[in-house]
N, CA, C and O atoms as a Tinker XYZ file with bonds, in Angstrom:
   384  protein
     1  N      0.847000   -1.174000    0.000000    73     2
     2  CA     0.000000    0.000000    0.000000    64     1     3
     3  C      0.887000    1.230000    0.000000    63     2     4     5
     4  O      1.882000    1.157000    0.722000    81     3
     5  N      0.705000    2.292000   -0.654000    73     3     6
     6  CA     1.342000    3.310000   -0.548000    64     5     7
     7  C      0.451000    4.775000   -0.808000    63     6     8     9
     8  O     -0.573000    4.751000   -1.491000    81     7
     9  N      0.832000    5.717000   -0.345000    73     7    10
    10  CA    -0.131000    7.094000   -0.086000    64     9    11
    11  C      0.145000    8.087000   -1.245000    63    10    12    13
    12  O      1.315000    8.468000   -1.236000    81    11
    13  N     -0.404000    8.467000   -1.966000    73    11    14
    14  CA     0.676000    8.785000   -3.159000    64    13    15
    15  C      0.314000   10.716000   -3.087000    63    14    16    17
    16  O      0.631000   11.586000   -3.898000    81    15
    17  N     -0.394000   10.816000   -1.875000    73    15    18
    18  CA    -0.143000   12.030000   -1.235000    64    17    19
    19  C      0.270000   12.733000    0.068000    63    18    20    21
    20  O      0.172000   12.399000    1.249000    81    19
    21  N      0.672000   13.612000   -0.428000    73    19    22
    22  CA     1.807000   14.085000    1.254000    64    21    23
    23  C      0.170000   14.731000    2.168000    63    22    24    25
    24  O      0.030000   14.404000    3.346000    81    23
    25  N     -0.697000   15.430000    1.625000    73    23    26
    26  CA    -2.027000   16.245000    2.051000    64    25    27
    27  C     -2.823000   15.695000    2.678000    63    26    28    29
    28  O     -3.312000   16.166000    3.705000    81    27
    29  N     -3.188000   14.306000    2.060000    73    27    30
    30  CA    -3.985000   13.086000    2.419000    64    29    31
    31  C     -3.683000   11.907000    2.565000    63    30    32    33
    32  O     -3.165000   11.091000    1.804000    81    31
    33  N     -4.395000   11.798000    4.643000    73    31    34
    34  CA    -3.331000   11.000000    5.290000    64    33    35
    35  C     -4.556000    9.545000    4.586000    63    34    36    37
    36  O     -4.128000    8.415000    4.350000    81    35
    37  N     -5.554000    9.822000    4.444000    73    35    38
    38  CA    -6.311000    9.064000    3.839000    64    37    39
    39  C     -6.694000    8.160000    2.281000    63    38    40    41
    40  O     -7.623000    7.495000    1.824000    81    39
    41  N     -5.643000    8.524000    1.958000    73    39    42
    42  CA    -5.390000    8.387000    0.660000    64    41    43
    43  C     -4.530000    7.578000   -0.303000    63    42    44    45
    44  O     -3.961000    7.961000   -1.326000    81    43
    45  N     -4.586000    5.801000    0.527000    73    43    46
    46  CA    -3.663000    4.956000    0.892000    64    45    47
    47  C     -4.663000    4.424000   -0.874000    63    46    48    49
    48  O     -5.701000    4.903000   -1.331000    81    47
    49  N     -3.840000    3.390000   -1.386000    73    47    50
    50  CA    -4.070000    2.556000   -2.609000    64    49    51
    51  C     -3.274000    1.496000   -2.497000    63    50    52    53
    52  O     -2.197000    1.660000   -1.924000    81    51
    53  N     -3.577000    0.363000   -2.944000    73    51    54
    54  CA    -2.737000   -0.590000   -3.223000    64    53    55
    55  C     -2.300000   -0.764000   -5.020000    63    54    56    57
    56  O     -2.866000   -0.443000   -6.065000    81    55
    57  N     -1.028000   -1.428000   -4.684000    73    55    58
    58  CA    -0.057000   -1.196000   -6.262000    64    57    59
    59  C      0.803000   -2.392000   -6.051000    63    58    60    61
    60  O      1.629000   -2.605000   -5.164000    81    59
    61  N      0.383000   -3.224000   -7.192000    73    59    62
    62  CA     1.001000   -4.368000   -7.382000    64    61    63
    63  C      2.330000   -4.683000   -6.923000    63    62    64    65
    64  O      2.730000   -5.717000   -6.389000    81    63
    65  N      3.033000   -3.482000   -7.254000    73    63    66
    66  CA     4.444000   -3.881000   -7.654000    64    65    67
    67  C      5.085000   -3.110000   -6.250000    63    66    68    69
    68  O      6.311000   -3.025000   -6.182000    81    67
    69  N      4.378000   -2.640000   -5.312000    73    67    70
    70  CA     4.995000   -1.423000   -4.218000    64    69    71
    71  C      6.066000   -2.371000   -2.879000    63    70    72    73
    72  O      5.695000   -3.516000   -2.622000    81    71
    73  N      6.988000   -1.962000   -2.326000    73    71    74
    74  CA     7.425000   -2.703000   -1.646000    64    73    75
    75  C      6.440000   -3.202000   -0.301000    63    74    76    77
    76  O      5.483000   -2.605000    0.193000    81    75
    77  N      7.046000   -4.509000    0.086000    73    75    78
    78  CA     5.690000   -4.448000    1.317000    64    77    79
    79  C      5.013000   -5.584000    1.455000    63    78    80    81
    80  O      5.201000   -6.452000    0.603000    81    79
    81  N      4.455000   -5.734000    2.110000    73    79    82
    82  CA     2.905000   -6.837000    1.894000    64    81    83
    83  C      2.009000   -6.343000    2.664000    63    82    84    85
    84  O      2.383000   -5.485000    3.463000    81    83
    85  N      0.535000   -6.753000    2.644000    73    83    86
    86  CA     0.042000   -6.381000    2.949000    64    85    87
    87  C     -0.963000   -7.692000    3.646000    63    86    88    89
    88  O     -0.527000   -8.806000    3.357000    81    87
    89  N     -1.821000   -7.692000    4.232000    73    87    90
    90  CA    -2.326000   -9.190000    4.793000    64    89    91
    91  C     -4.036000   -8.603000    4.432000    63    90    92    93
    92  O     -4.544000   -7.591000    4.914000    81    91
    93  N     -4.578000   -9.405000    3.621000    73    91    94
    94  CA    -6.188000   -9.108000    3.677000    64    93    95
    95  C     -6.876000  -10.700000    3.716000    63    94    96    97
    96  O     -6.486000  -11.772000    3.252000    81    95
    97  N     -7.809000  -10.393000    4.319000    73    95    98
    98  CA    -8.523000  -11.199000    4.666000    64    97    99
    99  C    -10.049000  -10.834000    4.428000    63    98   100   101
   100  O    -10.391000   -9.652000    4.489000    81    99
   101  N    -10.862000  -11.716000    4.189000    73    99   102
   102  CA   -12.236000  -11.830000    3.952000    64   101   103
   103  C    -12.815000  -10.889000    5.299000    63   102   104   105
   104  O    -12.560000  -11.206000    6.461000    81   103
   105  N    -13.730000   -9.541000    4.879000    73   103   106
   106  CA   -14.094000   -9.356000    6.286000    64   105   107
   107  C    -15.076000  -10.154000    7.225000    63   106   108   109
   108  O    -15.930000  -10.659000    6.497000    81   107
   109  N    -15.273000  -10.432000    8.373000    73   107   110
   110  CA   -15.795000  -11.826000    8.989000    64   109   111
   111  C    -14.990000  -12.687000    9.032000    63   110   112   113
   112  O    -14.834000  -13.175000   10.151000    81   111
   113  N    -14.514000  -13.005000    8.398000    73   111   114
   114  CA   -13.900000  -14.263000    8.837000    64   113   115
   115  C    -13.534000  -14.547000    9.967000    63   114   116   117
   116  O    -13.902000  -15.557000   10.566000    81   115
   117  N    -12.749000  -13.681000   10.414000    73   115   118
   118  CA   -11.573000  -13.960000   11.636000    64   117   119
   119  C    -12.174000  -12.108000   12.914000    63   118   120   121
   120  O    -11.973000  -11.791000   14.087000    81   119
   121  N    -12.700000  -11.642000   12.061000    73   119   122
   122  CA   -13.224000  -10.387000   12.803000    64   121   123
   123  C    -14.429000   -9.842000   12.780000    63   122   124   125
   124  O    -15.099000   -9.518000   11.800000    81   123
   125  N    -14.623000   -9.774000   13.676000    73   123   126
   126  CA   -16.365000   -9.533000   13.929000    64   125   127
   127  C    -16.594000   -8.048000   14.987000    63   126   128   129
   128  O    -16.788000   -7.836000   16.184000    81   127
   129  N    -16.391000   -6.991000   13.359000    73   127   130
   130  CA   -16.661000   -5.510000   13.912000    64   129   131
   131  C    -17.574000   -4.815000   14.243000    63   130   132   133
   132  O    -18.646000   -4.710000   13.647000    81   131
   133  N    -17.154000   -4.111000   15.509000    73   131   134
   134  CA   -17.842000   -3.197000   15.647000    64   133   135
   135  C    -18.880000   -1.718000   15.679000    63   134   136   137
   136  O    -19.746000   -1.114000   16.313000    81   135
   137  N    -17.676000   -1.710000   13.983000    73   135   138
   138  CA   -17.682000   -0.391000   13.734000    64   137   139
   139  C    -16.741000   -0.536000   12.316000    63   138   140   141
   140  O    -15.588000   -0.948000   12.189000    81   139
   141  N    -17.777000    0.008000   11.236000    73   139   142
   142  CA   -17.164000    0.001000    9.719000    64   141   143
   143  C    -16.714000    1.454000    9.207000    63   142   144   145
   144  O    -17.486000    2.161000    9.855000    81   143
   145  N    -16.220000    2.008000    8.719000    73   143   146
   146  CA   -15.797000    3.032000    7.824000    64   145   147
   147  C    -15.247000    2.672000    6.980000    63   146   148   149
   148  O    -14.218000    2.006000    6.861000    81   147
   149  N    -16.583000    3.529000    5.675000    73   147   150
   150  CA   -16.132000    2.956000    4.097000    64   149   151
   151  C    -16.247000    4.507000    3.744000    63   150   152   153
   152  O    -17.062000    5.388000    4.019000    81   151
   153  N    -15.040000    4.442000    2.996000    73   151   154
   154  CA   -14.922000    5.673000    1.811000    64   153   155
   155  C    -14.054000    4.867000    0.660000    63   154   156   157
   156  O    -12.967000    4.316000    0.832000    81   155
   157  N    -14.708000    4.933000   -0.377000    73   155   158
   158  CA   -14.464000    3.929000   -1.123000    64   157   159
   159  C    -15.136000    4.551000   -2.643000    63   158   160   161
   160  O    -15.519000    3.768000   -3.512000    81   159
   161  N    -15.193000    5.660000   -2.769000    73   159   162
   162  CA   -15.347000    7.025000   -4.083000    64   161   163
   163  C    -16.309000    6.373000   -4.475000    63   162   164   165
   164  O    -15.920000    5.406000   -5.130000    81   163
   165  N    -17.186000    6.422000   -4.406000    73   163   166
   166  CA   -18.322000    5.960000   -5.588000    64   165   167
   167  C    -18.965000    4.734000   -5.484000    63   166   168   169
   168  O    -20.045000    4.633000   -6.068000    81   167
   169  N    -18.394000    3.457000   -4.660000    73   167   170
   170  CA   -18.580000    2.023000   -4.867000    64   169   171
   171  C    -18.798000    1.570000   -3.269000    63   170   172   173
   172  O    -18.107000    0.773000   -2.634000    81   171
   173  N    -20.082000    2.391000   -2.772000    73   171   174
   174  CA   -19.949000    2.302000   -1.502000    64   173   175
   175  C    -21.114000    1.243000   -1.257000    63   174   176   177
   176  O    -21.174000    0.634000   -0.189000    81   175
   177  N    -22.269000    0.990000   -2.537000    73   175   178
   178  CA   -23.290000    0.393000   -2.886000    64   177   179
   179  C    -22.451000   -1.526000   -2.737000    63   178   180   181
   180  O    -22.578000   -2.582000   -2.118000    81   179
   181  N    -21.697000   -0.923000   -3.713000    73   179   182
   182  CA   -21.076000   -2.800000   -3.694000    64   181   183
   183  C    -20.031000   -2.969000   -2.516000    63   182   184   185
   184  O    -19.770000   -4.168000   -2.415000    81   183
   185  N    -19.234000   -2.103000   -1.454000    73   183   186
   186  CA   -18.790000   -2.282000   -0.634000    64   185   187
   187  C    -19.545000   -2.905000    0.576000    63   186   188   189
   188  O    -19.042000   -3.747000    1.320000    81   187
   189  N    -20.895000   -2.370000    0.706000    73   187   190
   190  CA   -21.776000   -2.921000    1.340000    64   189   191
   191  C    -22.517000   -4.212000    1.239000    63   190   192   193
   192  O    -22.602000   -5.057000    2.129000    81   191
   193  N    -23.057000   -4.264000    0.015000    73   191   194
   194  CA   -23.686000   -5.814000   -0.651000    64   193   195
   195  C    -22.632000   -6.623000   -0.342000    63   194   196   197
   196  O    -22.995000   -7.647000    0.238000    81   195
   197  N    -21.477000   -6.531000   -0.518000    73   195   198
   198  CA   -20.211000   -7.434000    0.163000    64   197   199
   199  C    -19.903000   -7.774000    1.400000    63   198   200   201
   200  O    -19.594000   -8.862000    1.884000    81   199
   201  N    -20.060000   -6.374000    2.007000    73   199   202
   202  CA   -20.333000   -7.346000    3.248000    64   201   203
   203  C    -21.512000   -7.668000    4.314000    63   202   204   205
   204  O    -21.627000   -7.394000    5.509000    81   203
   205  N    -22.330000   -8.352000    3.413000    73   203   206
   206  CA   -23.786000   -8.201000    3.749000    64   205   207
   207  C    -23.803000   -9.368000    4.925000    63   206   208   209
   208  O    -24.664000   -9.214000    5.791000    81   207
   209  N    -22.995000  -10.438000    5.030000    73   207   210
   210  CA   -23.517000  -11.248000    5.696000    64   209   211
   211  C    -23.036000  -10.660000    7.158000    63   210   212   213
   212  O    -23.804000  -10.849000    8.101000    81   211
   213  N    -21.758000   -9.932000    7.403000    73   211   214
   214  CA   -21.135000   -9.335000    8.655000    64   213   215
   215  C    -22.266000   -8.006000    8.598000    63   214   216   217
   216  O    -21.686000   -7.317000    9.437000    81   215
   217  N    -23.018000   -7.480000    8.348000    73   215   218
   218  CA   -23.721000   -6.109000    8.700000    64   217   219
   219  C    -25.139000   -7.169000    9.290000    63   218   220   221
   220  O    -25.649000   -6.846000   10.363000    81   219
   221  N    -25.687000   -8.371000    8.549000    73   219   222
   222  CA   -26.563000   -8.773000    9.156000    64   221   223
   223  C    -26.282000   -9.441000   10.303000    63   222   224   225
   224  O    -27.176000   -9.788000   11.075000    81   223
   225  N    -24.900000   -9.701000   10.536000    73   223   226
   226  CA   -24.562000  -10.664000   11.713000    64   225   227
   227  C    -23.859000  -10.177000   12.603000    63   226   228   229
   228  O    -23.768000  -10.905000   13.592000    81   227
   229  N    -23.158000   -8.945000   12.668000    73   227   230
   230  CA   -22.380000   -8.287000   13.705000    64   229   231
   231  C    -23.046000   -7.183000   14.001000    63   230   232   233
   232  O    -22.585000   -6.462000   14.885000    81   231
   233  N    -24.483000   -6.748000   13.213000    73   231   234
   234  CA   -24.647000   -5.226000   13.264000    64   233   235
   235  C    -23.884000   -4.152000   13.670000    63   234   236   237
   236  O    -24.083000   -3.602000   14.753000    81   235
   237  N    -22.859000   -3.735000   12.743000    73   235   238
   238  CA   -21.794000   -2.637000   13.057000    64   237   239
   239  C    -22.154000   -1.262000   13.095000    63   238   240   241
   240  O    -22.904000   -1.011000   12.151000    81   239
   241  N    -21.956000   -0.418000   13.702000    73   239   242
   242  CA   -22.464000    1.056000   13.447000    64   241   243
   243  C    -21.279000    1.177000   12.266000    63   242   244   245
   244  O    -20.232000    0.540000   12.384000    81   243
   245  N    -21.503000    1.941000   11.261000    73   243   246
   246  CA   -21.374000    1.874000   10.190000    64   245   247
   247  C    -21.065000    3.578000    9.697000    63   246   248   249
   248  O    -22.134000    4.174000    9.820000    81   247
   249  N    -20.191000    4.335000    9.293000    73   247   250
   250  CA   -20.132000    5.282000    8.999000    64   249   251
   251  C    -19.243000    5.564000    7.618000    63   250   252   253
   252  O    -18.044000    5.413000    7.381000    81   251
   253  N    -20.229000    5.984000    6.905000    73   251   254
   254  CA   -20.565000    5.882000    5.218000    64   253   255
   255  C    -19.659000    7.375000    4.681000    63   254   256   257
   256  O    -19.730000    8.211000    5.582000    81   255
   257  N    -18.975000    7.815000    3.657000    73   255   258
   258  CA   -19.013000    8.628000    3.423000    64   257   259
   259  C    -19.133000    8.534000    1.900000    63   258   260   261
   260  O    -18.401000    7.948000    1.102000    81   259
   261  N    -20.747000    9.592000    1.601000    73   259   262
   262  CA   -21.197000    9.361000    0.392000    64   261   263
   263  C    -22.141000   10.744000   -0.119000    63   262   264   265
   264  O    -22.907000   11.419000    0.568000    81   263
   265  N    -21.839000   10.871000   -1.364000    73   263   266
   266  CA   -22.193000   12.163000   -1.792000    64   265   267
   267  C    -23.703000   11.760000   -2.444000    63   266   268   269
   268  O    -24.614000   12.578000   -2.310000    81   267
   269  N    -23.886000   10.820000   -2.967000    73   267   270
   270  CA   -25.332000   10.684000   -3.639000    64   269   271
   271  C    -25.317000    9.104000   -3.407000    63   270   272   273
   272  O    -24.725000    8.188000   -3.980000    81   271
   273  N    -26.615000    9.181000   -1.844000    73   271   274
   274  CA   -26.608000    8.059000   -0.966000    64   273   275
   275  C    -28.362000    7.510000   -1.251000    63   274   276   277
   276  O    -29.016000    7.028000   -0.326000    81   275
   277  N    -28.776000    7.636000   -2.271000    73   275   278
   278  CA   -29.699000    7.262000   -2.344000    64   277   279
   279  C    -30.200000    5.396000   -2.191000    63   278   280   281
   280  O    -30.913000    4.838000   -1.357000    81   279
   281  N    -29.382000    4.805000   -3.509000    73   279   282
   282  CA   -29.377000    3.321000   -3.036000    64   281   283
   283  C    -28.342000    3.019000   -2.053000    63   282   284   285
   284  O    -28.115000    1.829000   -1.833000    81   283
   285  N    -27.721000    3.855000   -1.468000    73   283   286
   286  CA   -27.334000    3.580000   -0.182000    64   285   287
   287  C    -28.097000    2.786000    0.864000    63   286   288   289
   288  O    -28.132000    1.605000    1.209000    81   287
   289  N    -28.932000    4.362000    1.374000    73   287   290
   290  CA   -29.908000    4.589000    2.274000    64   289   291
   291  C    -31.152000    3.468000    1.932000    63   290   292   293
   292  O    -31.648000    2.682000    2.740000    81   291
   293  N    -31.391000    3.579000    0.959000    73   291   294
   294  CA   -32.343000    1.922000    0.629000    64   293   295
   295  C    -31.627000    0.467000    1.411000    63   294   296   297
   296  O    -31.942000   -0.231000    2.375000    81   295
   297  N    -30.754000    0.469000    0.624000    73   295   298
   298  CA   -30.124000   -0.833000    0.982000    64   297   299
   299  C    -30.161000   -1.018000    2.353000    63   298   300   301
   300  O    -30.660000   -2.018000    2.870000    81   299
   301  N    -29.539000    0.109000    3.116000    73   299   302
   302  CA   -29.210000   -0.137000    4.385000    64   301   303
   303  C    -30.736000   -0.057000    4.896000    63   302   304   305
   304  O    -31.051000   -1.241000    5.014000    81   303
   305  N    -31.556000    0.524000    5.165000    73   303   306
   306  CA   -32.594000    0.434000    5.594000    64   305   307
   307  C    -33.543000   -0.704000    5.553000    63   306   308   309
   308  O    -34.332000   -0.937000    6.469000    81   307
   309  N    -33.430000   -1.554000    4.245000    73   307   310
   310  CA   -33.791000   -2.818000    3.874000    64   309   311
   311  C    -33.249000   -3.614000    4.884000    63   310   312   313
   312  O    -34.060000   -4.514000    5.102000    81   311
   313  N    -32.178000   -3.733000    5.678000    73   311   314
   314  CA   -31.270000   -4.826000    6.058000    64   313   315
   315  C    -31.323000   -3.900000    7.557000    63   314   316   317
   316  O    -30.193000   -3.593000    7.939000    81   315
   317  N    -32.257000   -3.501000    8.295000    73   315   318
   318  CA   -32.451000   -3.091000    9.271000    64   317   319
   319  C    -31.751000   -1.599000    9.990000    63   318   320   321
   320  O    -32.000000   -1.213000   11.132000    81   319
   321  N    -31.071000   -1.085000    9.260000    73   319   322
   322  CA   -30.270000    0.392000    9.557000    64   321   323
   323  C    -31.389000    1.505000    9.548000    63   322   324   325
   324  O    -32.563000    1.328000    9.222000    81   323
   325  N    -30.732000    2.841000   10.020000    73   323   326
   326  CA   -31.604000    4.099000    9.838000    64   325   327
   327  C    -30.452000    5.104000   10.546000    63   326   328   329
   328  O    -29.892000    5.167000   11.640000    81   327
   329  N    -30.430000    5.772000    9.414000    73   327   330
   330  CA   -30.024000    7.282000    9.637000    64   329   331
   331  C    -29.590000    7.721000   11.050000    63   330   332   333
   332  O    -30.606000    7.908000   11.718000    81   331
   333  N    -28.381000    7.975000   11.815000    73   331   334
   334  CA   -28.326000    8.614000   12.874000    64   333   335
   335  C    -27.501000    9.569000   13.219000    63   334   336   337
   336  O    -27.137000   10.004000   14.312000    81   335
   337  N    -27.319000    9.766000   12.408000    73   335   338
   338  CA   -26.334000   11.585000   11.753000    64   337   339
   339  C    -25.735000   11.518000   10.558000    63   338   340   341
   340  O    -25.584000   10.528000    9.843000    81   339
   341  N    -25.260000   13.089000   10.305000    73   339   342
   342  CA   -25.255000   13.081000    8.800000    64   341   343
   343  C    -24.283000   14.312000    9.188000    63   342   344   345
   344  O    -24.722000   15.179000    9.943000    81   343
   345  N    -22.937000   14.402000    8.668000    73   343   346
   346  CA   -22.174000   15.644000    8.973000    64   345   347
   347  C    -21.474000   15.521000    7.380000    63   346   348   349
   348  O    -20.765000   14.603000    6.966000    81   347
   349  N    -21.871000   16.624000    6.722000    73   347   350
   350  CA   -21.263000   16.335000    5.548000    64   349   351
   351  C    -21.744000   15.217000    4.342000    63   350   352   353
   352  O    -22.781000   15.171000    3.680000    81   351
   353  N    -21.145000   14.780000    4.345000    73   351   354
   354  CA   -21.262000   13.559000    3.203000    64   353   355
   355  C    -20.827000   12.309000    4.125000    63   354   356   357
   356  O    -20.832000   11.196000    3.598000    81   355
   357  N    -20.506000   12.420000    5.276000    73   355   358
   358  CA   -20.140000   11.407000    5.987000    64   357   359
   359  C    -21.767000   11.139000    6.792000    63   358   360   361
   360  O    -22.451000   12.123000    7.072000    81   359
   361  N    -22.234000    9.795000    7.090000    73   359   362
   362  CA   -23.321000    9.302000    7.417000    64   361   363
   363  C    -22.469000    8.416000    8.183000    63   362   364   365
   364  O    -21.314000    8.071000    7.933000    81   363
   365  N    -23.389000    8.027000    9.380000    73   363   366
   366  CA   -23.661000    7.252000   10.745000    64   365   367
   367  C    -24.835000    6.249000   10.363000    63   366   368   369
   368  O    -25.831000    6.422000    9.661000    81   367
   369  N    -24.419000    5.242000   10.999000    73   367   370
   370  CA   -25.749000    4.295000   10.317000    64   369   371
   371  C    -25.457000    2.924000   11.553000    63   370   372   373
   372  O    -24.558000    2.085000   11.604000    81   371
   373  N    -26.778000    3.198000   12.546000    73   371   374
   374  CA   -26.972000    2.445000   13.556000    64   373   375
   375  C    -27.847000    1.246000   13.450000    63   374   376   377
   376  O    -28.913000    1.753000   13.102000    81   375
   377  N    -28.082000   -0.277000   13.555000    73   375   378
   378  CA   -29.043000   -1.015000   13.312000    64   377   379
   379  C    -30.313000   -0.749000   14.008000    63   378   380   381
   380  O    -30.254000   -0.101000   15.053000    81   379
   381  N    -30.773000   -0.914000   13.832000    73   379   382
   382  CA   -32.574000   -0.555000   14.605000    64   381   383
   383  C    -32.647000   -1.965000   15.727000    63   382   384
   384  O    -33.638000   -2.139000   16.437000    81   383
């Protein structure tokens, strides 16, 4: 993984060829969170459907950051979530 900006401490990517390793694992598998944060530009719809079986089984408070959260806010609401702040484009998302 490497940051390919000095500005943004958030702004990590992975690159085939970068020195390093990195260890990923299936989420669930081995960890059962408490608490998710996805910023993930645009693909926050399939970040979620992915990890559908840990949001139905760990219920994580969940904090989204998303500019046009429409099938967001569906999805999650479908699968028992609701809205519990909103600062920005960043969303909080508690299970009911």
């Amino acid at each position: 993984m490497v940051n390919p900006t000095w500005y943004n401490s958030g702004a990590w990517e992975f690159h085939e060829y970068s020195l390093g390793t990195a260890r990923v694992m299936k989420l669930g598998s081995e960890v059962h969170p408490d608490f998710i944060k996805i910023d993930v530009q645009g693909m926050e719809l399939r970040a979620l459907a992915g990890c559908h079986d840990v949001l139905t089984r760990d219920k994580p408070v969940l904090l989204v950051e998303c500019d046009r959260g429409d099938d967001v806010s569906k999805y999650l609401k479908s699968i028992g979530y609701e809205q519990a702040e909103r600062t920005g484009s960043n969303i909080t998302w508690v299970h009911q």
